[in-house]
N, C-alpha and C positions, 0 to 999 in steps of 0.2 A: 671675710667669708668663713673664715675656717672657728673663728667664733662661735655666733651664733650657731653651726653645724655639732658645735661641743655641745652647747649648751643642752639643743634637743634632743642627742643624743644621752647627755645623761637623765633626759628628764625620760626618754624613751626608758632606757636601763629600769627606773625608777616603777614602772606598769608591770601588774602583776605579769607573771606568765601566761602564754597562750597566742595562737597562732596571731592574732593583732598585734601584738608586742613584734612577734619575730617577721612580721611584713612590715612595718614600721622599722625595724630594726636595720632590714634589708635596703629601704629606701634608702635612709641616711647613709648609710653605707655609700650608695652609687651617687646621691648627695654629692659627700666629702672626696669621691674618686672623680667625678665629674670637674670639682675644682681644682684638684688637683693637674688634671689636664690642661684647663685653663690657664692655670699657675705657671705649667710647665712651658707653655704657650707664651706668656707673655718674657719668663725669665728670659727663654730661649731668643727671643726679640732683643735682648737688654745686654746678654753676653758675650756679643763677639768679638770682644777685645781679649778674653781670657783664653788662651793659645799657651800648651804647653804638650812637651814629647808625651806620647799617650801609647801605650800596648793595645794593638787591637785583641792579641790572642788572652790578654789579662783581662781586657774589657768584655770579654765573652764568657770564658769562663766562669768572671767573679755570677757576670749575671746568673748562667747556666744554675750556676748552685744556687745562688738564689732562691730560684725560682721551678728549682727542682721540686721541692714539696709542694707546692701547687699545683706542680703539671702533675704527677706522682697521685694527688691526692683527687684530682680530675677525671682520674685513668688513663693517663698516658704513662709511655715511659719515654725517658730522655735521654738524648746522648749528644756528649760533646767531643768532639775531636779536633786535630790542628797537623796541617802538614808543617808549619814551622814552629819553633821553640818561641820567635818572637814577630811583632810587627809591628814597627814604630813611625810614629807619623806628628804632625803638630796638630793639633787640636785640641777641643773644650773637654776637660777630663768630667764635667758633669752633662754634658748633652750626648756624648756618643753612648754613654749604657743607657742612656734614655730609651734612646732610638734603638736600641739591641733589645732593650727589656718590653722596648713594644711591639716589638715583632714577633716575640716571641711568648706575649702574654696574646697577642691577636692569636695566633696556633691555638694555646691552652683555649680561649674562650670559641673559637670558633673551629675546630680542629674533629668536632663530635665524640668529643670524650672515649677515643682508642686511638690505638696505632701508636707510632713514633715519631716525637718530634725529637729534630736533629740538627745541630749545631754546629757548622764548621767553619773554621778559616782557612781557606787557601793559601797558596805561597804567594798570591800576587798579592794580599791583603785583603780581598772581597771575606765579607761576611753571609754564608748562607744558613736560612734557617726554612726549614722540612717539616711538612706535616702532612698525617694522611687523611686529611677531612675530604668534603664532597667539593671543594676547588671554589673559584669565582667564577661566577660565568662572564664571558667574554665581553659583551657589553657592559658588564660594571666593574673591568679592572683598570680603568683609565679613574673613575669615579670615585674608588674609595679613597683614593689622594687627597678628596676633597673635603674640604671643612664641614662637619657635622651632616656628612654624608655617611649613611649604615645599610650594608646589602640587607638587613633585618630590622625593620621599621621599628618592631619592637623590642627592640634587644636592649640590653640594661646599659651600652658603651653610650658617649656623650658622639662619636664619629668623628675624634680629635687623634686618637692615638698614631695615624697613618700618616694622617696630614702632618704630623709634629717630624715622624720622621722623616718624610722626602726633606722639609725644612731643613732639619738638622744635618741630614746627610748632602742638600745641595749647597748648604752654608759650607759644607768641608771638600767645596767643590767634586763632590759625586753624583751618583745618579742609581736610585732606588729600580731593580727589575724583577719583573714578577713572570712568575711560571705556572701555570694553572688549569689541572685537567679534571677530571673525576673523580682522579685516584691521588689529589692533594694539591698543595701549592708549595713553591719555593718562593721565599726572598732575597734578594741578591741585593745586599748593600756596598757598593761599588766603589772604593776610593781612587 
């Protein structure tokens, strides 16, 4: 997949400038993030034999920066903090920033470009992630769990990023809780 997604992306590159080039430009984009979803989906099926001690407060942070110039660049601002220095546990050193980085790119894309989204780890090891968008409503927070399900029909996500993490985090025997009012939503990744 990720082939032919080069391919017409450089032939996209290739068309002069002007707003068709950069809608085009935009598709492949969500194209190539679409599969990588899926990618992430199937590896995440494929890896659960790789089990090693993992930092939750390192797995947070590294994201946090990450993906600070995004949120940053979105118009949010971001904050990370940690009531412990560390928080160690066995698990998949590539599927838990998954699940941190989709939680908290779900804020940046749906979050309504203000406010603060806010990062923290607790002493018991839960990961929570804070934004001030306009919330889920009640009847679709059981929902976005579900595979290629989007509270916005049209939004540019595949409705994998959610799903990938209940997965991931129920494969590390947890359990994914959401908090969600008018004035934002929490996620609580639960180990």
């Amino acid at each position: 997949l990720r082939t032919p997604i080069a391919i017409m992306q450089t032939r996209i590159e290739g068309l002069p400038d002007g707003p068709e080039r950069q809608r085009l430009m935009e598709d492949v984009a969500r194209l190539g993030e679409t599969t990588e979803q899926l990618l992430a989906v199937e590896r995440n099926d494929q890896v659960h034999d790789r089990w090693e001690t993992v930092d939750l407060v390192e797995i947070a942070r590294t994201v946090v920066a990450d993906l600070a110039p995004l949120a940053l660049s979105a118009g949010y601002d971001i904050a990370f903090d940690t009531r412990i220095a560390r928080y160690e546990m066995q698990g998949n050193p590539f599927a838990l920033p998954r699940a941190v980085s989709n939680i908290v790119r779900n804020a940046i894309d749906h979050g309504g470009n203000r406010g603060m989204i806010h990062v923290s780890v607790l002493a018991n090891g839960e990961i929570a992630v804070s934004d001030e968008g306009q919330g889920i409503a009640e009847d679709q927070q059981e929902r976005i769990f579900e595979p290629f399900y989007r509270v916005t029909p049209r939004s540019t996500g595949a409705g994998l990023g959610l799903s990938l993490v209940k997965q991931i985090v129920a494969d590390h025997n947890g359990r994914v809780l959401l908090e969600s009012s008018a004035f934002g939503s929490t996620f609580r990744l639960c180990f």
